[in-house]
PyMOL Python script that loads the backbone (N, CA, C, O; Angstrom):
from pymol import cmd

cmd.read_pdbstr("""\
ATOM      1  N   UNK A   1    -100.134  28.138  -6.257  1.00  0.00           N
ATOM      2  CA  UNK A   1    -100.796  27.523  -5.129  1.00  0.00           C
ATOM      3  C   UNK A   1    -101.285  28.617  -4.206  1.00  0.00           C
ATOM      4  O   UNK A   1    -100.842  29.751  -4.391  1.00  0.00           O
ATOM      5  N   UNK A   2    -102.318  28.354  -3.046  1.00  0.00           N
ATOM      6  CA  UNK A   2    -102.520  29.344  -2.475  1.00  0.00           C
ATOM      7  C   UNK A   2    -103.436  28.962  -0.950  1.00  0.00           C
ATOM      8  O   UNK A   2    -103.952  27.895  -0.621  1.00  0.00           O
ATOM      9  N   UNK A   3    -103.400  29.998  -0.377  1.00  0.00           N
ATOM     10  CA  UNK A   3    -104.043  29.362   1.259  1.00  0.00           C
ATOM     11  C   UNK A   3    -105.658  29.940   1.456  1.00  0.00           C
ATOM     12  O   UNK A   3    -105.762  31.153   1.638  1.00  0.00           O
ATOM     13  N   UNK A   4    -106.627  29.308   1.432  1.00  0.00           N
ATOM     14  CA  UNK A   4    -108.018  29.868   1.643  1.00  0.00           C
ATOM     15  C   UNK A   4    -108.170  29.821   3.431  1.00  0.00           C
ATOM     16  O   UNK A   4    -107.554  29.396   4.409  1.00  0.00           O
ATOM     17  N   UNK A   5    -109.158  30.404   3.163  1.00  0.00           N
ATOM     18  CA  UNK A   5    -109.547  30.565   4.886  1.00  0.00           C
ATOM     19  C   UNK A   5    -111.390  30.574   5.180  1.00  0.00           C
ATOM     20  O   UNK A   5    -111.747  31.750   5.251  1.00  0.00           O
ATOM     21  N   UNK A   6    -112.112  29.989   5.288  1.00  0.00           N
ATOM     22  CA  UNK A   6    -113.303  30.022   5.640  1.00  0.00           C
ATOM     23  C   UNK A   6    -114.145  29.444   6.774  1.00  0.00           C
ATOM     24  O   UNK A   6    -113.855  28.484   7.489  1.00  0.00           O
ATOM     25  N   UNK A   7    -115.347  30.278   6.810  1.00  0.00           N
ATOM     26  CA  UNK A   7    -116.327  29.438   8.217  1.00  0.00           C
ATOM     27  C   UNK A   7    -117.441  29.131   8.094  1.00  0.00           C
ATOM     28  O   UNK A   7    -117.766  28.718   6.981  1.00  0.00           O
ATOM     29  N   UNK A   8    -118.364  29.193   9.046  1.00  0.00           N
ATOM     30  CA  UNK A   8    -119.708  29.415   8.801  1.00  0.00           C
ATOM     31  C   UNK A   8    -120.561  29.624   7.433  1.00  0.00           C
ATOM     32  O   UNK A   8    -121.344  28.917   6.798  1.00  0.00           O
ATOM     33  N   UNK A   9    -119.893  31.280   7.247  1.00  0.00           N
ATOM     34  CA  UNK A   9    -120.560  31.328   6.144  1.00  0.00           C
ATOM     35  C   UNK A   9    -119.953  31.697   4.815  1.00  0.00           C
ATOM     36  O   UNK A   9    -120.323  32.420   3.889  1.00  0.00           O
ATOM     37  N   UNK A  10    -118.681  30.801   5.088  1.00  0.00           N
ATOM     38  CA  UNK A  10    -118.026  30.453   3.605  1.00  0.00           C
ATOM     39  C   UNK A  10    -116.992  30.970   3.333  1.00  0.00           C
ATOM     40  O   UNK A  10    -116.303  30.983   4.353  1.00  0.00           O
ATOM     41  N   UNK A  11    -116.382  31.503   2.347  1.00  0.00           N
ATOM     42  CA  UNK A  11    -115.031  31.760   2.515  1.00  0.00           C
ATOM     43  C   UNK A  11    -114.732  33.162   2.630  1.00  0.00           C
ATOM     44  O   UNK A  11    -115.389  33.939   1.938  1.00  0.00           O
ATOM     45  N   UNK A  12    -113.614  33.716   3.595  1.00  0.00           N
ATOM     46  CA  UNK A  12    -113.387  34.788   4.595  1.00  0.00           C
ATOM     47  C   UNK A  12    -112.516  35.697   2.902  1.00  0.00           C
ATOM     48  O   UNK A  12    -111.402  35.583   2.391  1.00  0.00           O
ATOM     49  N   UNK A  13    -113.864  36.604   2.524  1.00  0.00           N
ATOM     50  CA  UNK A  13    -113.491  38.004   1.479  1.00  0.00           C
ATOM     51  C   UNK A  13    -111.594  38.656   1.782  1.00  0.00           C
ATOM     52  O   UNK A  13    -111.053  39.008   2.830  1.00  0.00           O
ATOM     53  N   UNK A  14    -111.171  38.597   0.665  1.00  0.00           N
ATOM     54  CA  UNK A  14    -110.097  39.395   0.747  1.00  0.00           C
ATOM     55  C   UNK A  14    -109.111  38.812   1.673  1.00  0.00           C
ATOM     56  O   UNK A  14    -108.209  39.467   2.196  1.00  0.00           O
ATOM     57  N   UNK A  15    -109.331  37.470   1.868  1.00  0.00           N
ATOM     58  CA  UNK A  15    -108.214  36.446   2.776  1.00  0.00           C
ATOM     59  C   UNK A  15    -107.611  35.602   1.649  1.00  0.00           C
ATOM     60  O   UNK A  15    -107.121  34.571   2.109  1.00  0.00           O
ATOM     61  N   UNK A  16    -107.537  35.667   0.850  1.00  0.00           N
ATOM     62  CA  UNK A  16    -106.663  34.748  -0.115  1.00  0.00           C
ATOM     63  C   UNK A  16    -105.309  34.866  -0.922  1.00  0.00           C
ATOM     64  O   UNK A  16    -105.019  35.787  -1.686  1.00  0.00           O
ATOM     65  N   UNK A  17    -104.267  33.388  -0.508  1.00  0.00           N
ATOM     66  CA  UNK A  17    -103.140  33.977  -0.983  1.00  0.00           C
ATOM     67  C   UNK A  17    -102.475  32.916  -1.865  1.00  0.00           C
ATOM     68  O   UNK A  17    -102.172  31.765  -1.553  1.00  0.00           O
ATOM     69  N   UNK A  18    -102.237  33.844  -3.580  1.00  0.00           N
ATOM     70  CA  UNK A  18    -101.734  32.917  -4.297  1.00  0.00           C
ATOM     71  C   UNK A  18    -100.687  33.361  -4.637  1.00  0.00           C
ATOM     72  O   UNK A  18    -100.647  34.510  -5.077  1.00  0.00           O
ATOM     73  N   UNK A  19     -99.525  32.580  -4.535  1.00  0.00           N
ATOM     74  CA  UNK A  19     -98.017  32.798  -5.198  1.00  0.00           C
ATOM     75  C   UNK A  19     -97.915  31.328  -6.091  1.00  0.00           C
ATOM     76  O   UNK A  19     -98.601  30.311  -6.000  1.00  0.00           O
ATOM     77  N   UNK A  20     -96.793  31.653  -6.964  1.00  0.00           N
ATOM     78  CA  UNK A  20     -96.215  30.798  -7.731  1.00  0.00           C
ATOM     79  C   UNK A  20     -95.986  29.378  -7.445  1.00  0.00           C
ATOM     80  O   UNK A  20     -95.934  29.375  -6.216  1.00  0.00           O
ATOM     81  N   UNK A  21     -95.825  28.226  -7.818  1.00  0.00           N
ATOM     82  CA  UNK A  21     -95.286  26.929  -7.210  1.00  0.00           C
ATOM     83  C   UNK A  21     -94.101  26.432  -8.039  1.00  0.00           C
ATOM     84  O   UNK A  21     -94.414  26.104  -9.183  1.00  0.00           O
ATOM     85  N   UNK A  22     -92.729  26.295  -7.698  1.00  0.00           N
ATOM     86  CA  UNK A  22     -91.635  26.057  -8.503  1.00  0.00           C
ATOM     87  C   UNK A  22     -91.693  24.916  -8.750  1.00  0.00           C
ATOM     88  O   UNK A  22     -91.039  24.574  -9.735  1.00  0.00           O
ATOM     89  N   UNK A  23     -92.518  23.759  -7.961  1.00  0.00           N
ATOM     90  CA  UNK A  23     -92.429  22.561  -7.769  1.00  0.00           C
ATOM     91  C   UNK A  23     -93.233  21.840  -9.063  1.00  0.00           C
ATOM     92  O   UNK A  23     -94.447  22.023  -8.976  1.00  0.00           O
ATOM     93  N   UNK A  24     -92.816  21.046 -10.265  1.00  0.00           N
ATOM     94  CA  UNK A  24     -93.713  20.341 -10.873  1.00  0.00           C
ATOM     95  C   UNK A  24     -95.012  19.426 -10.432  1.00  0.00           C
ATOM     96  O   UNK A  24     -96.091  19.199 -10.980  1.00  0.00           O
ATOM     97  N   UNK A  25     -94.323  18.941  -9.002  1.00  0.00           N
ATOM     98  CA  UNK A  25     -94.887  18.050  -8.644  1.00  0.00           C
ATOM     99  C   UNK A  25     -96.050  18.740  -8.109  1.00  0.00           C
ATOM    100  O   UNK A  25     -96.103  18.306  -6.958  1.00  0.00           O
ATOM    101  N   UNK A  26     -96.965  19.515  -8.249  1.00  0.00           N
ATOM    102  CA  UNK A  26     -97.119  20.667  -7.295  1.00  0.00           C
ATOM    103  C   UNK A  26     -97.823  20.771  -5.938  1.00  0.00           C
ATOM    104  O   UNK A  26     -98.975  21.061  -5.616  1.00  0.00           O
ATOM    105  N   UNK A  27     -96.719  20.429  -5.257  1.00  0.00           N
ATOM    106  CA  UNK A  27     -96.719  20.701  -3.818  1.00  0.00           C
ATOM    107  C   UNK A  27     -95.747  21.819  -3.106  1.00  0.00           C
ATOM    108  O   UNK A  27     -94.527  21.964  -3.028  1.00  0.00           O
ATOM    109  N   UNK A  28     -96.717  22.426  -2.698  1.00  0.00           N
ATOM    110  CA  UNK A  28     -96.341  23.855  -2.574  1.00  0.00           C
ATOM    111  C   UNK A  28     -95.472  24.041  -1.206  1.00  0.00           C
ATOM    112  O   UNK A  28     -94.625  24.916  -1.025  1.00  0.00           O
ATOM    113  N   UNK A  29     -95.783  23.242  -0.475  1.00  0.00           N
ATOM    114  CA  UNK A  29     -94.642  23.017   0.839  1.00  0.00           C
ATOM    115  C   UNK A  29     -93.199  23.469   0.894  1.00  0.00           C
ATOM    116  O   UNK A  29     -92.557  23.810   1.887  1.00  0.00           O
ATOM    117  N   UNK A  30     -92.786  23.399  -0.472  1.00  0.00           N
ATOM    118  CA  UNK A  30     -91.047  23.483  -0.125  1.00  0.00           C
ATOM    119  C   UNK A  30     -91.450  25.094  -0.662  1.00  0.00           C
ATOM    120  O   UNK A  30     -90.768  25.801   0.080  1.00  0.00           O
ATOM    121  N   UNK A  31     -91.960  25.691  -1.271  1.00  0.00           N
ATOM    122  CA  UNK A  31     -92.110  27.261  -1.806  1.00  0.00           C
ATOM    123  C   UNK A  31     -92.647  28.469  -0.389  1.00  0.00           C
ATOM    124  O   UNK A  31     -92.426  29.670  -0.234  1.00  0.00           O
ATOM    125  N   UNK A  32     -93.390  27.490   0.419  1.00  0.00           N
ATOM    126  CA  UNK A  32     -94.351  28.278   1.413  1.00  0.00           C
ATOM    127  C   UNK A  32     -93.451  28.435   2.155  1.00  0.00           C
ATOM    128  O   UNK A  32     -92.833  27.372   2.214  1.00  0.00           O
ATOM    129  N   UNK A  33     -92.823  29.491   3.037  1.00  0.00           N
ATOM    130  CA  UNK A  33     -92.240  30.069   4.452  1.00  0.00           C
ATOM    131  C   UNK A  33     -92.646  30.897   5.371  1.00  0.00           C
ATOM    132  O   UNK A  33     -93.572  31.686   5.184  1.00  0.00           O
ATOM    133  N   UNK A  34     -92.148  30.820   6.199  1.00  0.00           N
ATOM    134  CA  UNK A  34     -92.880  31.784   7.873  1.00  0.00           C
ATOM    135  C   UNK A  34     -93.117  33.191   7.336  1.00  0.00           C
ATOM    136  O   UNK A  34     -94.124  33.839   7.621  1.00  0.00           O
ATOM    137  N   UNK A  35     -91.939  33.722   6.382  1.00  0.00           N
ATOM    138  CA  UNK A  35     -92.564  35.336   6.196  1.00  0.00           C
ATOM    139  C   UNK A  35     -93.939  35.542   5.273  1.00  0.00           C
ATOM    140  O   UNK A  35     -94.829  36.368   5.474  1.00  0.00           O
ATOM    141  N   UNK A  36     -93.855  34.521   4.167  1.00  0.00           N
ATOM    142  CA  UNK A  36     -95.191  34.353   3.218  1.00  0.00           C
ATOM    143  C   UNK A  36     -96.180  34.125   4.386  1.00  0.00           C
ATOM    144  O   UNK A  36     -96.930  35.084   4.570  1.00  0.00           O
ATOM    145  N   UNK A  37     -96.346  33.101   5.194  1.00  0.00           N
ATOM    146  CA  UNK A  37     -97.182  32.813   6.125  1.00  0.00           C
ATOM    147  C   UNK A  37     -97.775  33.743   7.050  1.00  0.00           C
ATOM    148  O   UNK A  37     -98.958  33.875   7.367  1.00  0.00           O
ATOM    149  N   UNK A  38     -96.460  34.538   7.534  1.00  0.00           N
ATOM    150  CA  UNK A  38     -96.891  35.626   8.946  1.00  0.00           C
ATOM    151  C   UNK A  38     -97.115  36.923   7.731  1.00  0.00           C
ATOM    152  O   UNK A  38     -96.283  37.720   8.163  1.00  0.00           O
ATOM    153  N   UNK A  39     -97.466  37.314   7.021  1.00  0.00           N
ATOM    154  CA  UNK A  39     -98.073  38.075   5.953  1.00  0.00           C
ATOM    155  C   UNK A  39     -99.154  38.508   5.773  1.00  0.00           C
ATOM    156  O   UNK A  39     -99.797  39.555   5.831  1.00  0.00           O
ATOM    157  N   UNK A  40     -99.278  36.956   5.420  1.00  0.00           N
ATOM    158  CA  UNK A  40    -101.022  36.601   4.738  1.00  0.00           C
ATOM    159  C   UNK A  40    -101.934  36.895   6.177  1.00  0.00           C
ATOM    160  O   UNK A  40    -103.017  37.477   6.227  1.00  0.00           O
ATOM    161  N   UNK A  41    -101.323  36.433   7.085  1.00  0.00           N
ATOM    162  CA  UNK A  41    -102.102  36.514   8.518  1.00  0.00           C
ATOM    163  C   UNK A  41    -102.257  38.273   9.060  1.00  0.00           C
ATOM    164  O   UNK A  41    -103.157  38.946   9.562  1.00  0.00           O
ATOM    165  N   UNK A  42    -101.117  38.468   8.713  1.00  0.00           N
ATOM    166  CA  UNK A  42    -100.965  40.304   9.602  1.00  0.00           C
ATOM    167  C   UNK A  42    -102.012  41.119   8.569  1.00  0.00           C
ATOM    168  O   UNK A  42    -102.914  41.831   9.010  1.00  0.00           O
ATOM    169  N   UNK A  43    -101.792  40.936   7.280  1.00  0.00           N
ATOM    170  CA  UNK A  43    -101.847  41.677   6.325  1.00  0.00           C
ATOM    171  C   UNK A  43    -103.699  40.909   4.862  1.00  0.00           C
ATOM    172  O   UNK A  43    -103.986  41.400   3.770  1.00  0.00           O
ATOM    173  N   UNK A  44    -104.282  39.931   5.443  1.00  0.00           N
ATOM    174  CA  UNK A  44    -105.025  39.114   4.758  1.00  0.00           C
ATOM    175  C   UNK A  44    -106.205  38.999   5.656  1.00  0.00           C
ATOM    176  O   UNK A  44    -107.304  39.550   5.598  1.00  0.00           O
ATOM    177  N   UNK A  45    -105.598  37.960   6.685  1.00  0.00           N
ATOM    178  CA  UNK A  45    -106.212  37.249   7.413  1.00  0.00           C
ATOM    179  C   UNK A  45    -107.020  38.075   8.501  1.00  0.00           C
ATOM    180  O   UNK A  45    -108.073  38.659   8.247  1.00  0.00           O
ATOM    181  N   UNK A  46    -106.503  38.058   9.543  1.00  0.00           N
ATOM    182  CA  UNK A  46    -106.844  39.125  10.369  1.00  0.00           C
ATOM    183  C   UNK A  46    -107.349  39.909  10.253  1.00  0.00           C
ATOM    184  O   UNK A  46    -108.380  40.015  10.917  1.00  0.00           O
ATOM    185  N   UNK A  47    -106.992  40.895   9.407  1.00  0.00           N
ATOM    186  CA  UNK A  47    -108.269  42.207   9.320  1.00  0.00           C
ATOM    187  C   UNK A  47    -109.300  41.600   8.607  1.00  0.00           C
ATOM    188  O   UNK A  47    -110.393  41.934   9.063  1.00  0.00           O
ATOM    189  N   UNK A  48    -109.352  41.026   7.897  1.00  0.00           N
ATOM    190  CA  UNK A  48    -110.589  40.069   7.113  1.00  0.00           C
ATOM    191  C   UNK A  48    -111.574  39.656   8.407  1.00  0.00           C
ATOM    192  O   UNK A  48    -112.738  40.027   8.256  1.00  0.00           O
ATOM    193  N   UNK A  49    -111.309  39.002   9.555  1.00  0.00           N
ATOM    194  CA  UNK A  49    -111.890  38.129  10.130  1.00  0.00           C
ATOM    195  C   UNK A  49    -113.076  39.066  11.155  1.00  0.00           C
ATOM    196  O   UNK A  49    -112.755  40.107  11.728  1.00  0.00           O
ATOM    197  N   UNK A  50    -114.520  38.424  11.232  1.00  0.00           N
ATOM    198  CA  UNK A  50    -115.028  38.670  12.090  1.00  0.00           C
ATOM    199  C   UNK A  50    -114.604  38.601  13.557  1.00  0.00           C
ATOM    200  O   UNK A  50    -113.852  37.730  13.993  1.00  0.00           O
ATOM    201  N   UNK A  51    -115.203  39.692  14.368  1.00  0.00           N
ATOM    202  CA  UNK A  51    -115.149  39.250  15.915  1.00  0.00           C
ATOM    203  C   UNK A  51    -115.225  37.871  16.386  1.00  0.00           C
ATOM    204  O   UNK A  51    -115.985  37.044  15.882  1.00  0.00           O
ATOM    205  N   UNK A  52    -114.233  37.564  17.601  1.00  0.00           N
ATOM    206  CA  UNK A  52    -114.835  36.209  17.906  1.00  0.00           C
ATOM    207  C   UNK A  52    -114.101  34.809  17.393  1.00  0.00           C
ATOM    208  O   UNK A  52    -114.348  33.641  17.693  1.00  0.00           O
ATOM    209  N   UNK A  53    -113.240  35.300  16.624  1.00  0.00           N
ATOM    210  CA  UNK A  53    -112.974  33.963  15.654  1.00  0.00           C
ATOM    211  C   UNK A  53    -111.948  33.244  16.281  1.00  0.00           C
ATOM    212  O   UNK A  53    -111.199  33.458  17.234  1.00  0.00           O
ATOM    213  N   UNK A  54    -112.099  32.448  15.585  1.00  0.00           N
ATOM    214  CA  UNK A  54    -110.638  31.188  15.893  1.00  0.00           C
ATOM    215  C   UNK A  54    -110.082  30.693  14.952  1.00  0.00           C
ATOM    216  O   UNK A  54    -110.702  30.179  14.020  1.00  0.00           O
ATOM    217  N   UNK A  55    -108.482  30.775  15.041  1.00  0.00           N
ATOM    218  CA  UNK A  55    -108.264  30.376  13.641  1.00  0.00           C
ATOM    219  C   UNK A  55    -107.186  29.047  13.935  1.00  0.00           C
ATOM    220  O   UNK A  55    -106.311  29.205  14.787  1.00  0.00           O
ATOM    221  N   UNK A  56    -107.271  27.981  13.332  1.00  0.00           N
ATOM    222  CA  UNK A  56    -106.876  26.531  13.636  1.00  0.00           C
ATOM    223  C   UNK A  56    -105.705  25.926  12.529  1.00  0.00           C
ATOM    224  O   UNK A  56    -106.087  25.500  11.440  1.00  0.00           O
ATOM    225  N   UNK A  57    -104.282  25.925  12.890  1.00  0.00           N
ATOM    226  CA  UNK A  57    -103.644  25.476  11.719  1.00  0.00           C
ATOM    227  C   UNK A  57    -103.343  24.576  12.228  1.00  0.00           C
ATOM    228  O   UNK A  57    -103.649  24.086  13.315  1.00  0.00           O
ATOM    229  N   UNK A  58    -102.419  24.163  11.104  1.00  0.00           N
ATOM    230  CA  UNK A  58    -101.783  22.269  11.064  1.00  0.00           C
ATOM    231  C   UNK A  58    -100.785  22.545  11.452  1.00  0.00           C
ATOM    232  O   UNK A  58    -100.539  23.737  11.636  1.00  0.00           O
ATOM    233  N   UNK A  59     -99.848  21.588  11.719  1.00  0.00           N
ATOM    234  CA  UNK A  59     -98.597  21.631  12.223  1.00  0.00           C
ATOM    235  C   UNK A  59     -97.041  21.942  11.295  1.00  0.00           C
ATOM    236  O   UNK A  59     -95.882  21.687  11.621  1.00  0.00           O
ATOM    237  N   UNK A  60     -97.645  22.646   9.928  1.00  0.00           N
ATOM    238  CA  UNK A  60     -96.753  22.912   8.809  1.00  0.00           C
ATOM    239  C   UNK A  60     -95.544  23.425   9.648  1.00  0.00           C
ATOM    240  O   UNK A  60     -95.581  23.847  10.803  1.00  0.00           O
ATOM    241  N   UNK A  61     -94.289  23.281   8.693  1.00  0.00           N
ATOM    242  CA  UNK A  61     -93.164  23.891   9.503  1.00  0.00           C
ATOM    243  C   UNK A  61     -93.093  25.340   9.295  1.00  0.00           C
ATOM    244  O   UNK A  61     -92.601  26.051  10.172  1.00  0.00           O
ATOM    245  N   UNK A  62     -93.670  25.969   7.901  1.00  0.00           N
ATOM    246  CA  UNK A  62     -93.939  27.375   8.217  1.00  0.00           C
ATOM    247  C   UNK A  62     -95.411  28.195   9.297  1.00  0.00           C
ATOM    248  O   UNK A  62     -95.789  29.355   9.464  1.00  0.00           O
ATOM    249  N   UNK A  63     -95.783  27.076   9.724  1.00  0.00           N
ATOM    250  CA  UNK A  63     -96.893  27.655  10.858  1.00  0.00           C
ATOM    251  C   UNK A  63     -96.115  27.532  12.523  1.00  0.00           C
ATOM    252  O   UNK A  63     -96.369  27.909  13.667  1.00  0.00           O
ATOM    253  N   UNK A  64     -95.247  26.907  11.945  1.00  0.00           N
ATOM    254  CA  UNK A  64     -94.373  27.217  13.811  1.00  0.00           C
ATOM    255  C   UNK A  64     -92.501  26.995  13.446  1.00  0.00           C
ATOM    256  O   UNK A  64     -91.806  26.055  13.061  1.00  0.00           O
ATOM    257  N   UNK A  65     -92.114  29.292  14.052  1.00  0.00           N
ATOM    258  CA  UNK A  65     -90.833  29.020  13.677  1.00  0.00           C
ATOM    259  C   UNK A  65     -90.608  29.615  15.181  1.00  0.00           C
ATOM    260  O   UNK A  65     -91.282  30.487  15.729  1.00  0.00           O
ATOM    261  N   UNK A  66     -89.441  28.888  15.721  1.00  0.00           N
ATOM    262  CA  UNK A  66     -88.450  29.041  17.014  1.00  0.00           C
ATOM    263  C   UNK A  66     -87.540  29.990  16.719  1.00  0.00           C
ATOM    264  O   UNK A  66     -86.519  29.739  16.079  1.00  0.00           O
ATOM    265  N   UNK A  67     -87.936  31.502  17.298  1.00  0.00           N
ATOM    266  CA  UNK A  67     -87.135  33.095  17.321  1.00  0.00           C
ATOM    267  C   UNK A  67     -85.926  32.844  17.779  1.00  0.00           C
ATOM    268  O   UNK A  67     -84.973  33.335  17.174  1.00  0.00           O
ATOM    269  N   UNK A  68     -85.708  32.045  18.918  1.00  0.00           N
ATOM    270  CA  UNK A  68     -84.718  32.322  20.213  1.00  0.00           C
ATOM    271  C   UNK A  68     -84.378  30.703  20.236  1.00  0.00           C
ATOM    272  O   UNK A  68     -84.608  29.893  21.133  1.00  0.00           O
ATOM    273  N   UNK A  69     -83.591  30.450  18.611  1.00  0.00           N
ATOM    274  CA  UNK A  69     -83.249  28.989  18.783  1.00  0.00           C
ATOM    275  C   UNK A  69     -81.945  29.175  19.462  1.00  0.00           C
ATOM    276  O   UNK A  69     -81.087  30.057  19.416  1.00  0.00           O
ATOM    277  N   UNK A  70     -82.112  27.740  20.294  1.00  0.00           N
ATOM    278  CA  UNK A  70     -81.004  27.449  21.064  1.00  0.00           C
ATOM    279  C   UNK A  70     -79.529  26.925  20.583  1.00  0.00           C
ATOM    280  O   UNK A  70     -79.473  26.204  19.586  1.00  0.00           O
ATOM    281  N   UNK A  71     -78.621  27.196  21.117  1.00  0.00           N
ATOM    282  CA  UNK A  71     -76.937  26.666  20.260  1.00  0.00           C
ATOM    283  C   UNK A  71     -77.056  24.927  20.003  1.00  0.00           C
ATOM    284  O   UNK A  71     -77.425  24.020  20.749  1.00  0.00           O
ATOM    285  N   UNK A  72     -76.747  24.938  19.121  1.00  0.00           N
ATOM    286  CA  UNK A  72     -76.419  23.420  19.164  1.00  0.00           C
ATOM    287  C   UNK A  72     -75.052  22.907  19.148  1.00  0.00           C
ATOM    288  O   UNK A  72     -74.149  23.688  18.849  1.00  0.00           O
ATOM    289  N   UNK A  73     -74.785  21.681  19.435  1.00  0.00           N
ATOM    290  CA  UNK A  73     -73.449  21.180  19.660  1.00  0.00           C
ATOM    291  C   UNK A  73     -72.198  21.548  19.215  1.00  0.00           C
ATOM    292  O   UNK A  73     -71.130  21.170  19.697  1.00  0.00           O
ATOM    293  N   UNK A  74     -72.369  22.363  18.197  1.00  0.00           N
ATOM    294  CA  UNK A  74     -71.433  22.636  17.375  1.00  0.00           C
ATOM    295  C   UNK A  74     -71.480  23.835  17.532  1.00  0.00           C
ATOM    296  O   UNK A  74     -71.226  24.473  16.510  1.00  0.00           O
ATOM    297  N   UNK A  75     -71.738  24.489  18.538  1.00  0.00           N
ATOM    298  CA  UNK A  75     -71.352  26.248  18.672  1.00  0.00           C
ATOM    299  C   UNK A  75     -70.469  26.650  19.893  1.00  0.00           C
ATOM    300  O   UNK A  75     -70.425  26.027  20.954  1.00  0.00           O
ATOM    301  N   UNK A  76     -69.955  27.484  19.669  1.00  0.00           N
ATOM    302  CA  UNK A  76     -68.868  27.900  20.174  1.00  0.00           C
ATOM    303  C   UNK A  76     -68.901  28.643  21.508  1.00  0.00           C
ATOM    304  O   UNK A  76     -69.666  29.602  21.411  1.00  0.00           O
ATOM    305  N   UNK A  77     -68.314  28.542  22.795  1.00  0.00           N
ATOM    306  CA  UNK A  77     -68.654  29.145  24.118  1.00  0.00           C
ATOM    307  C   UNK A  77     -69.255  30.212  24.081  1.00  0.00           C
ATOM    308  O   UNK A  77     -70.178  30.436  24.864  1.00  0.00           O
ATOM    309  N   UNK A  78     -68.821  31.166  23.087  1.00  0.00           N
ATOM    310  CA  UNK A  78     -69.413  32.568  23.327  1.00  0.00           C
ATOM    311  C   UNK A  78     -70.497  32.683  22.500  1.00  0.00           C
ATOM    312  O   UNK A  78     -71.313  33.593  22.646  1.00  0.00           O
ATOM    313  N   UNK A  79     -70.604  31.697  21.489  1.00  0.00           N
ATOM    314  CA  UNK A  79     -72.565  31.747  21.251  1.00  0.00           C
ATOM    315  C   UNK A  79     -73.865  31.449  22.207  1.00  0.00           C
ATOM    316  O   UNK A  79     -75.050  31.760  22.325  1.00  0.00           O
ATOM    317  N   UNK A  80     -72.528  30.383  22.998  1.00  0.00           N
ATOM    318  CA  UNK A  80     -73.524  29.597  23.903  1.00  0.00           C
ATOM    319  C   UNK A  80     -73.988  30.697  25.558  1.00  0.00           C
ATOM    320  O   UNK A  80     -74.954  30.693  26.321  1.00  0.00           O
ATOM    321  N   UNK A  81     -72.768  31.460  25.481  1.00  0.00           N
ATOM    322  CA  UNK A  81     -72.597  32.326  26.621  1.00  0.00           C
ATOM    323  C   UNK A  81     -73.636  33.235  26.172  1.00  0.00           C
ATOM    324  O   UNK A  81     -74.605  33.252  26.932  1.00  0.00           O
ATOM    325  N   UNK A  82     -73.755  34.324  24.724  1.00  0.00           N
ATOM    326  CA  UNK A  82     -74.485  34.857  24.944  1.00  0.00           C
ATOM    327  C   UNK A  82     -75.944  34.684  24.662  1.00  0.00           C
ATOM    328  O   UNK A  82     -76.781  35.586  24.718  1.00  0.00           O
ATOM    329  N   UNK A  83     -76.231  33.036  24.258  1.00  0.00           N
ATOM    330  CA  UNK A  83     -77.992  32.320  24.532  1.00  0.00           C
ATOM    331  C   UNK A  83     -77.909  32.758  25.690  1.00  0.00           C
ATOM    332  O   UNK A  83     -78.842  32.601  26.478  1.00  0.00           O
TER     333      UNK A  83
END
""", "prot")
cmd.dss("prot")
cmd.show_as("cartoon", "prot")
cmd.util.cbc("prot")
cmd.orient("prot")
C-alpha cells in the first residue's frame, strides 16, 4: 500500500510511499504509524513540495499523535506529580 501526494499539476515527483500490507483484507490502516507517517513527510514530502503549499490530511490516527499524554486513572502519584 502506499501514500500519494498531488496538486495542480499532478502528482508531487519523488513523494511516494510504498511499504508492505500484512492485512489480507488490504487495508493498510492497522500497518501505517506516526513514525512511517512523520518520515514520508520530513524525508518525501516536504522537500518535494513547491513554495507556497498546503498540505491537508484526514483525521487518521497516525496523522495526529499526543507527545505529552496525560496520566490516566490508573497511574500512580508520582507519574501524575511528575506530568
Amino acid at each position: 500500500m502506499g501514500s500519494f501526494s498531488g496538486g495542480e499539476h499532478g502528482f508531487i515527483l519523488n513523494a511516494l510511499l510504498i511499504f508492505g500490507c500484512g492485512s489480507k483484507s488490504g487495508d493498510y490502516h492497522d500497518n501505517m504509524n506516526h513514525a512511517n507517517y512523520k518520515k514520508w513527510l520530513q524525508e518525501k514530502l516536504i522537500p518535494n513540495l513547491e513554495s507556497k503549499s498546503v498540505i491537508v490530511v484526514d483525521n487518521a490516527s497516525y496523522h495526529n499523535v499526543q507527545l505529552n499524554q496525560h496520566p490516566t486513572s490508573n497511574a500512580r502519584k508520582g507519574e501524575i506529580l511528575s506530568w
